[in-house]
C-alpha positions as semicolon CSV with decimal commas, in nm:
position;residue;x (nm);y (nm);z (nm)
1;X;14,478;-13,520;-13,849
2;X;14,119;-13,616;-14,010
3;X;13,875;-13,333;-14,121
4;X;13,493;-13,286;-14,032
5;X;13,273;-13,018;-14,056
6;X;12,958;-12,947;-13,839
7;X;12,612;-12,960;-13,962
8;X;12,564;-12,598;-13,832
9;X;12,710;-12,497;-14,215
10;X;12,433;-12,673;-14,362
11;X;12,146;-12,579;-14,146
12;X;11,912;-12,670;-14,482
13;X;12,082;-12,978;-14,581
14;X;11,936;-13,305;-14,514
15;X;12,114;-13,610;-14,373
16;X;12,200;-13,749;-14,756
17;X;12,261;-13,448;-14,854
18;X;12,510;-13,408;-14,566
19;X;12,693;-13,774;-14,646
20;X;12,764;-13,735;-15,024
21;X;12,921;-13,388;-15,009
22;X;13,120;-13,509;-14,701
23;X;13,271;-13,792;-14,897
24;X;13,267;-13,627;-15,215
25;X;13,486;-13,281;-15,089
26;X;13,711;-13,537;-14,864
27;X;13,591;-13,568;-14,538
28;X;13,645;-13,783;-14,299
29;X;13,377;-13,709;-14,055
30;X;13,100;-13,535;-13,917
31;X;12,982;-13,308;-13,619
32;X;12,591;-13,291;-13,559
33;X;12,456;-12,947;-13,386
34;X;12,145;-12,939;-13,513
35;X;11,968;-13,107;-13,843
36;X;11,774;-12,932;-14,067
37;X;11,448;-12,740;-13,899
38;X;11,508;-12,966;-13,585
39;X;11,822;-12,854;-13,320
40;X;11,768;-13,120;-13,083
41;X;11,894;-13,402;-13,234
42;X;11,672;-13,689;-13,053
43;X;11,422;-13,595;-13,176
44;X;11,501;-13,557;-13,510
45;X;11,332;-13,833;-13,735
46;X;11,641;-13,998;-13,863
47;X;11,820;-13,975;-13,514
48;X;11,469;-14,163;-13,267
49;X;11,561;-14,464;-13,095
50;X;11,373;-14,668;-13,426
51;X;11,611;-14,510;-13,665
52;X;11,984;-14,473;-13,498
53;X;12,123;-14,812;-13,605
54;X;11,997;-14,745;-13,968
55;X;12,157;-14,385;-13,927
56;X;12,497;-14,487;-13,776
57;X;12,516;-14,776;-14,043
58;X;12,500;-14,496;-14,320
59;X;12,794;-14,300;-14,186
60;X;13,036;-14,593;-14,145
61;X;12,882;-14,740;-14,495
62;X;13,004;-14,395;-14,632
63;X;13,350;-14,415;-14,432
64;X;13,243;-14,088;-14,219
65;X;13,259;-14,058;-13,812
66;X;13,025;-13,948;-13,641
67;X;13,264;-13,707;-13,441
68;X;13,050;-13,551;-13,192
69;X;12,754;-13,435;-13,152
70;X;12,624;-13,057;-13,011
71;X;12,391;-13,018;-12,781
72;X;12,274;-12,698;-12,650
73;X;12,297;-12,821;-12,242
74;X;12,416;-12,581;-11,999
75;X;12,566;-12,701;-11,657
76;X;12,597;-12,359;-11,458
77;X;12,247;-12,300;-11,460
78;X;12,028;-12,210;-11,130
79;X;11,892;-12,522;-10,975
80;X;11,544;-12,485;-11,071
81;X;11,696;-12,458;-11,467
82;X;11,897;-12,791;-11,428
83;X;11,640;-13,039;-11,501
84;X;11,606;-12,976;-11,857
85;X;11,968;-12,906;-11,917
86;X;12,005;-13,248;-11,749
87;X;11,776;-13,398;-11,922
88;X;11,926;-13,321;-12,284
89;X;12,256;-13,387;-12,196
90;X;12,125;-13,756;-12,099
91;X;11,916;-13,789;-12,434
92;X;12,265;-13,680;-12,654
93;X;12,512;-13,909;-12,457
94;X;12,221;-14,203;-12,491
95;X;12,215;-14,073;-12,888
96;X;12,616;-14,076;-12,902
97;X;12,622;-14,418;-12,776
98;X;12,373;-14,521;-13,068
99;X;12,589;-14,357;-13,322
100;X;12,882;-14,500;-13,187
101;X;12,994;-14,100;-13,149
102;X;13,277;-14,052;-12,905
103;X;13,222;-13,670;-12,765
104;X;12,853;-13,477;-12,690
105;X;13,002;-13,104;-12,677
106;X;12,842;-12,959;-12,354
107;X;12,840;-12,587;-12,268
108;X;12,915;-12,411;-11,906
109;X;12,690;-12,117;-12,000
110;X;12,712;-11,775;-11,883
111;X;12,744;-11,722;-11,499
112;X;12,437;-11,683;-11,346
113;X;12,306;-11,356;-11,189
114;X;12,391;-11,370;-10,811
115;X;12,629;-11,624;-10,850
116;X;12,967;-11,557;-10,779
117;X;13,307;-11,772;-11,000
118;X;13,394;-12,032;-10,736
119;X;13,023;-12,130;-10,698
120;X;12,991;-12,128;-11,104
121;X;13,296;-12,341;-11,142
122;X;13,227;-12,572;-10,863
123;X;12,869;-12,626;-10,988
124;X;12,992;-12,699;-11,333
125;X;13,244;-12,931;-11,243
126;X;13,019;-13,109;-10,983
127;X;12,749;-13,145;-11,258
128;X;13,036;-13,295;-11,560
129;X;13,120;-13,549;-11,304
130;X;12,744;-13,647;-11,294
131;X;12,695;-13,666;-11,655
132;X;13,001;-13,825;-11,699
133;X;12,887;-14,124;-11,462
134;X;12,597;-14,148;-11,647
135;X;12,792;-14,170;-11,996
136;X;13,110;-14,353;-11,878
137;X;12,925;-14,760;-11,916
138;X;12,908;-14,636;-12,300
139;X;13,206;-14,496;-12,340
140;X;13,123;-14,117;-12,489
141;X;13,307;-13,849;-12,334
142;X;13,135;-13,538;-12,240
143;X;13,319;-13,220;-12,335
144;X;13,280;-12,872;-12,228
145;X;13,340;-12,611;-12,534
146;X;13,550;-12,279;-12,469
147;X;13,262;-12,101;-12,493
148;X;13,027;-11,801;-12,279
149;X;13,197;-11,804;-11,952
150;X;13,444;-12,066;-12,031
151;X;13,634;-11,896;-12,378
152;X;13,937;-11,893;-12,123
153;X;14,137;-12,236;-12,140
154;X;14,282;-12,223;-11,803
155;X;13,927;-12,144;-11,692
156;X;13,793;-12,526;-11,845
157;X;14,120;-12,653;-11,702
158;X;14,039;-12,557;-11,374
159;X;13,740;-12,696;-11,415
160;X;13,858;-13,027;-11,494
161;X;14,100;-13,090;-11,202
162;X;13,808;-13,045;-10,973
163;X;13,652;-13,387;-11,172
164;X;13,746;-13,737;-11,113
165;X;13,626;-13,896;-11,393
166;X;13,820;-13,967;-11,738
167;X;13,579;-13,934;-11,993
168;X;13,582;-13,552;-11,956
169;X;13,725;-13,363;-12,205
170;X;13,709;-12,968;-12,348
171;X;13,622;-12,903;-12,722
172;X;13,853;-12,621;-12,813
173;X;13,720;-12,368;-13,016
174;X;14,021;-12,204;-13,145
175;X;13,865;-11,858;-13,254
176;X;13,707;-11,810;-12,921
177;X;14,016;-11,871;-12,728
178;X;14,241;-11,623;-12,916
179;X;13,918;-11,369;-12,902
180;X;13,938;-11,399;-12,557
181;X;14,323;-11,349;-12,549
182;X;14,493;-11,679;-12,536
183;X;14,787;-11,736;-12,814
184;X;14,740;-12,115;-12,973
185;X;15,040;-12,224;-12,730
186;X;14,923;-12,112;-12,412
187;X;14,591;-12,254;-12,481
188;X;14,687;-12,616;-12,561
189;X;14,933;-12,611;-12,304
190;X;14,656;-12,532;-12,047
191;X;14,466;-12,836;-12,213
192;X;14,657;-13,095;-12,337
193;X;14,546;-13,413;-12,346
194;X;14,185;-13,294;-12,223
195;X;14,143;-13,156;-12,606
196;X;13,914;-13,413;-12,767
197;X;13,756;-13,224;-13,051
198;X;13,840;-12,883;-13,190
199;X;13,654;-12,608;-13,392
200;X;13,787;-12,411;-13,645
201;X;13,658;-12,066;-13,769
202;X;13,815;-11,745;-13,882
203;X;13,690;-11,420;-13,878
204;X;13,804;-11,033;-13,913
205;X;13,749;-10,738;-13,701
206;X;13,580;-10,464;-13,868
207;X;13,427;-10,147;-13,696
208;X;13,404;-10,281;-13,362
209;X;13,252;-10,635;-13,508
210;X;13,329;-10,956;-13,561
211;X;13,292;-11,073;-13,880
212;X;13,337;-11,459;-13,949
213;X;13,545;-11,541;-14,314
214;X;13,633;-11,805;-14,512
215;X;13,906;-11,987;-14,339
216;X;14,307;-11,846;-14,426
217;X;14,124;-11,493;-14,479
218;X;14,081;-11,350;-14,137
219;X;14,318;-11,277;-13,840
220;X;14,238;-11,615;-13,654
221;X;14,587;-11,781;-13,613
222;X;14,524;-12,125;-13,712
223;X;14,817;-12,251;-13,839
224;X;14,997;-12,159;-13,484
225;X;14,704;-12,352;-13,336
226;X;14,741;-12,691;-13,598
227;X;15,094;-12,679;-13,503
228;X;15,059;-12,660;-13,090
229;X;14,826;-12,969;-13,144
230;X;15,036;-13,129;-13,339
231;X;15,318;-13,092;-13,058
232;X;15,091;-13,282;-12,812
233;X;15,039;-13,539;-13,007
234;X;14,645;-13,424;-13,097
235;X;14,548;-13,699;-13,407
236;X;14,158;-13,635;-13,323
237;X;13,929;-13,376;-13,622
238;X;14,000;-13,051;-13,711
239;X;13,627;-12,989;-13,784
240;X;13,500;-12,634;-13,966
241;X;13,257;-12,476;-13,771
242;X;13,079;-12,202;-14,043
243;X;12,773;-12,080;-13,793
244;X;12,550;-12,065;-14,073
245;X;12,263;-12,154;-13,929
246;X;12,314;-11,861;-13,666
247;X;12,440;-11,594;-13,932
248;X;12,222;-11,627;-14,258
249;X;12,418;-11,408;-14,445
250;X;12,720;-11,596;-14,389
251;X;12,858;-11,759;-14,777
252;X;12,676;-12,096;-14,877
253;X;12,827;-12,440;-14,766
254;X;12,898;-12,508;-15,093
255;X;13,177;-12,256;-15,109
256;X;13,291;-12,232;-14,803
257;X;13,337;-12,647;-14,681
258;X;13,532;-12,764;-15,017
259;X;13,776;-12,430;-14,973
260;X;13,825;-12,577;-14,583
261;X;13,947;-12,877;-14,738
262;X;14,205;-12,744;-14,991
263;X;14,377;-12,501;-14,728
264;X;14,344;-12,716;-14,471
265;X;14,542;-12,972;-14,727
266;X;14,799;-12,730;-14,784
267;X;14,888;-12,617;-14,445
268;X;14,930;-12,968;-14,345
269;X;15,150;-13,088;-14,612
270;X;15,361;-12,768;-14,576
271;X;15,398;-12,859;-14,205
272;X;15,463;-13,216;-14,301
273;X;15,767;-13,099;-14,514
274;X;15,873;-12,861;-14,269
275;X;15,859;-13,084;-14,034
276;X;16,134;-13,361;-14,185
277;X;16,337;-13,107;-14,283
């Protein structure tokens, strides 16, 4: 399994800035969600339609994927919302294809007031088989995150029988999940093969709140979650989402990505070993 981490970490980092502390603490690739003072990433002066063939050359010059990219479009939205959301989830899968990224992370959003589950699920499924039309000539899949309505895996899953199309996929955001209930296990066994990027975090629970932490200090089981993936074969990123950008107070980048690394490092070569023995 690779490593990435997502530009959410960095929120004050700029694209070079981004690439030579990648390479330089080990990475292998890189999740966009957001870029500096700009969170829609087609319009971001690096990413226009003028500059994406200089910017994808940079990350492959550098030996860094592109991994996915995060775009803030919901799908259960009221119809007279749906435009926009739409809309931006066409401009990222056009921007994916120009980066030569495989996944644009898409969310189901909250359910809608007045709208009951089978109408939210049925609209969000009907609405990932559109997009995923629209992206299939270029070959990005578009991925729903366990996230707002959707933290329950078996909730996405049910989602994505109701769609016909293959590039779907669900970006699994481990810490979510196992908020929400779900052990590691249960949650990659209601995926499977429909995991196509993941998100690691950890975090405590103090006083009520959540509290996010350096990765290997909170109560987030990720090893259990490295290992289920493992089981199914899973050889995509294990990327480090820090919400920085959300949670100011949150420890720099500059701590917190490098440590990723070295546990992340560890764990694996301890379940390498355990593994042949």
């Amino acid at each position: 399994m690779k490593l990435a981490f997502s530009s959410l970490g960095c929120p004050k980092w700029s694209l070079d800035e981004i690439i030579k502390n990648a390479v330089a603490w080990g990475y292998q690739g890189v999740e966009l969600r957001g870029l500096q003072d700009e969170m829609f990433l087609p319009k971001h002066p690096e990413l226009t339609p003028e500059n994406r063939e200089a910017t994808r050359r940079r990350f492959h010059e550098a030996g860094l994927q592109i991994v996915a990219l995060g775009s803030s479009a919901r799908l259960g939205v009221h119809e007279n919302e749906w435009q926009k959301q739409l809309d931006e989830a066409k401009a990222y899968a056009e921007l994916a294809a120009a980066l030569h990224c495989p996944v644009v992370r898409i969310f189901g959003g909250n359910i809608p007031e007045g709208m009951d589950k089978d109408t939210y699920f049925n609209l969000v499924a009907e609405r990932l088989q559109m997009l995923a039309e629209f992206a299939k000539p270029s070959k990005v899949t578009m991925a729903l995150e366990t996230h707002d309505a959707l933290v329950r895996t078996a909730d996405v899953a049910a989602i994505l029988t109701k769609v016909s199309a293959e590039n779907v996929g669900c970006v699994w955001d481990v810490h979510h999940s196992v908020r929400a209930g779900e052990t590691p296990k249960q949650s990659v066994n209601h995926l499977g093969k429909k995991i196509v990027a993941t998100h690691l975090k950890d975090s405590v629970r103090k006083e009520g709140k959540i509290r996010y932490v350096p990765v290997g200090q909170g109560e987030i089981p990720l090893i259990d979650a490295i290992k289920a993936l493992r089981q199914i074969g899973y050889r995509g990123f294990l990327t480090f989402e820090w919400e920085k950008r959300w949670h100011p107070d949150l420890e720099e980048p500059e701590i917190v990505f490098p440590h990723f690394v070295t546990i992340m490092q560890v764990w694996l070569k301890g379940l390498d070993k355990n593994g042949k023995s």
